[in-house]
N, C-alpha and C positions, 0 to 999 in steps of 0.2 A: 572913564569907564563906559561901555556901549551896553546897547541896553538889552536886557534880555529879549524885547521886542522884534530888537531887526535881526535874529538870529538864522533869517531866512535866505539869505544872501551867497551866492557862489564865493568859493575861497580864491578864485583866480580874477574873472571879471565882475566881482563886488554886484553883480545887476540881481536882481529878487529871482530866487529860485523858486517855484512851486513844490509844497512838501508831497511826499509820496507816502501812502502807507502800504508796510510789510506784515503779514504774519509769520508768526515764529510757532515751532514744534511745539514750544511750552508755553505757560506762562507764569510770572510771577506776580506776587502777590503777598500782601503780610500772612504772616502765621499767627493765625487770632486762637483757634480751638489750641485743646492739649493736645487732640493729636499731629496737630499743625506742625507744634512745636518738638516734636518726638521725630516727624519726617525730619526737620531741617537738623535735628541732632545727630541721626540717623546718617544724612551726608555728612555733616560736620564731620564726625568721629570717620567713616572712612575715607575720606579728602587726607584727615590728617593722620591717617595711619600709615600712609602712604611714604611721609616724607619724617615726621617724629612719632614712631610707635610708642614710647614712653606718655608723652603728653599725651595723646590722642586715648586713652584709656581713664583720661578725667571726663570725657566729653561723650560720655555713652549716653548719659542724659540732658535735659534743657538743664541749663544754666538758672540761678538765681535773677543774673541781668537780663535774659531773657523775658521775664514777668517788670523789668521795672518802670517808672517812670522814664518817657525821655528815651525811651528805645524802641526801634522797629524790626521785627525777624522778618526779613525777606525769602519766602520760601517759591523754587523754580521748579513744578509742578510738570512733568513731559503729558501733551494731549492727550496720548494714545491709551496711557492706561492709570495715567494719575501718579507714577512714581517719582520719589526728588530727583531732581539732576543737578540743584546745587542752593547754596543758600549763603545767605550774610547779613549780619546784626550791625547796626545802625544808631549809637547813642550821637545824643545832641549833648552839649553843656550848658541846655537850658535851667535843669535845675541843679547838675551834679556835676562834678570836674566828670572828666572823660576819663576813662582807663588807662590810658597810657601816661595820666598825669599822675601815677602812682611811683610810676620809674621816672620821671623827669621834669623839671621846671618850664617851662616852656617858655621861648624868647619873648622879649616886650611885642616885637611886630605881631605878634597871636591876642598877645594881653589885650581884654577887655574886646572882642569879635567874636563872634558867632563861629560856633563848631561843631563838625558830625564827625566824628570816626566811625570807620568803615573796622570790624571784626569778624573773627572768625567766617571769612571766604572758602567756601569747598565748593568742589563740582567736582561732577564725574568724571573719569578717565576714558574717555571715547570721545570720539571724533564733534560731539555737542558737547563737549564741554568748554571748547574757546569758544562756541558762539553764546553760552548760557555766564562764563565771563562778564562777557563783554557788553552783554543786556545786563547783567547784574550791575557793572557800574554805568549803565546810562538810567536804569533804576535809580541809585544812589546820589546820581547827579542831579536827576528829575528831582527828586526829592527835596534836595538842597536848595534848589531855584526856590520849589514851592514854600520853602521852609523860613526861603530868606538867610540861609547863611551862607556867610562868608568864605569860610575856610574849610574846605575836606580834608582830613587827616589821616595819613594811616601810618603802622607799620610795617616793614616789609624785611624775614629773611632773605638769605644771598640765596640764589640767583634771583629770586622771586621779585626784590627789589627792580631791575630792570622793567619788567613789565608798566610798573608804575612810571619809571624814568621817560620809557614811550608814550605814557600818557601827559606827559609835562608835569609830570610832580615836580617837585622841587623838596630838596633839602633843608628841613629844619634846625640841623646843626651843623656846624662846620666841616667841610667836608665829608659829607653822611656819617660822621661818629656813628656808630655803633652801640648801644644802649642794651641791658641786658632789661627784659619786659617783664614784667613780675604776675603779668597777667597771660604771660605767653609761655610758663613754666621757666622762666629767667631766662632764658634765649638771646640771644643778641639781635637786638632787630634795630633796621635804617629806619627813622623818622622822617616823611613826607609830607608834603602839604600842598594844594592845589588850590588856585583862588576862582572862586563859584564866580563874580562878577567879571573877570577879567580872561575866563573861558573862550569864548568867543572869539574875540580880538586875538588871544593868544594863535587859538587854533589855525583858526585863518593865516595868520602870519607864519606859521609854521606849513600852511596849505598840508595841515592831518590827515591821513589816509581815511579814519575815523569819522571825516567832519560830516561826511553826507549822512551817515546812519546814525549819527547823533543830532544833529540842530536842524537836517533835512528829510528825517524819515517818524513819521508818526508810526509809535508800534502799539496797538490796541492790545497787548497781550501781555502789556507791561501795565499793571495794577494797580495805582498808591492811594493812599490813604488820605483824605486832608488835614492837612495840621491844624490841629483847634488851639494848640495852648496859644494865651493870651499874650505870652510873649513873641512866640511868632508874630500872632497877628499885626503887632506894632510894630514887628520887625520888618514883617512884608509889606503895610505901609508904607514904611519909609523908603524902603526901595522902589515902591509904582511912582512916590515922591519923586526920588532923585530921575527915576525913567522919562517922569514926564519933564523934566526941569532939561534932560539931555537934550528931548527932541522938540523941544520950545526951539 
């Protein structure tokens, strides 16, 4: 496993790259106040009216999981005048199974590792919305690092699936089975998984389009919060553990 330390490194001649910082049009951040969480409901519900107008008419307001333990609203804020441009909820299975372990058992390889699924993703339909994306899941991944877990999760409908297939997910059932979501209005959604420690190493060897703006670009506009629960913290322990044990 490499360590999250030497993340700094060119994908082609492996030598230390110096990070670069970018600002972006928006920025992200949790959604802490109520009306934080009305903005990002606000995307939600038009993101997904776009493609399920049925479902997307459960989603005019925050959500229950939205207030719970173990979960973060990511809400993507444009400079100019403060409107969302896109948002995504963030449960760990620090204290609760994940939501999509409602519709399905999950393989032994999952059992007993650390977990975030990625929910409800909207962004606007304009020309910022593949770059508020694409910050959203370097958000999601930041987060995971700090978080100390192991495994990103999500689900993804058809075509929508692909998108993640470019990000190196990987299939959690055979063949992407297909899974009807019960938290997705019973939908048929691909189950994904991406391994937080083995990012790195993957990408590089993939030499990712992505890699420079993700492991080489510091974006001060990207917000997070620190994990305090005490499981994290022993979690993230043992990873600065095994860090230091790799570059012994």
């Amino acid at each position: 496993m490499e360590s999250i330390e030497r993340q700094d490194m060119d994908t082609t001649t492996r030598n230390p790259s110096p990070l670069r910082e970018e600002l972006l049009p928006f920025v992200i951040r949790p959604a802490v106040a109520e009306e934080d969480l009305r903005k990002a409901a606000d995307i939600r519900h038009r993101a997904y009216a776009r493609h399920v107008p049925e479902f997307a008419a459960s989603l005019l307001e925050p959500e229950p999981e939205d207030y719970g333990d173990g979960s973060l609203v990511l809400l993507a804020e444009a400079k100019l005048d403060g409107s969302p441009v896109g948002t995504m909820r963030i449960q760990t299975n620090s204290g609760n199974p994940l939501k999509l372990e409602q519709s399905l058992r999950l393989p032994g390889w999952l059992a007993g590792t650390s977990l975030a699924e990625a929910t409800r993703l909207g962004v606007e339909q304009n020309a910022i919305g593949r770059i508020v994306r694409i910050a959203l899941y370097k958000a999601y991944f930041l987060y995971c690092i700090e978080a100390a877990i192991e495994w990103m999760v999500i689900t993804a409908r058809k075509p929508a699936d692909r998108l993640y297939e470019a990000l190196l997910f990987q299939d959690v059932l055979p063949g992407g089975t297909l899974v009807p979501m019960h938290h997705v209005g019973n939908m048929p959604h691909r189950v994904m998984a991406f391994s937080v420690p083995d990012a790195h190493s993957n990408w590089v060897a993939a030499q990712h389009p992505l890699y420079a703006y993700v492991f080489q670009t510091v974006h001060p506009d990207i917000r997070l919060p620190e994990p305090v629960s005490p499981s994290f913290a022993a979690r993230r322990a043992a990873q600065e553990q095994r860090s230091v044990e790799y570059l012994m």
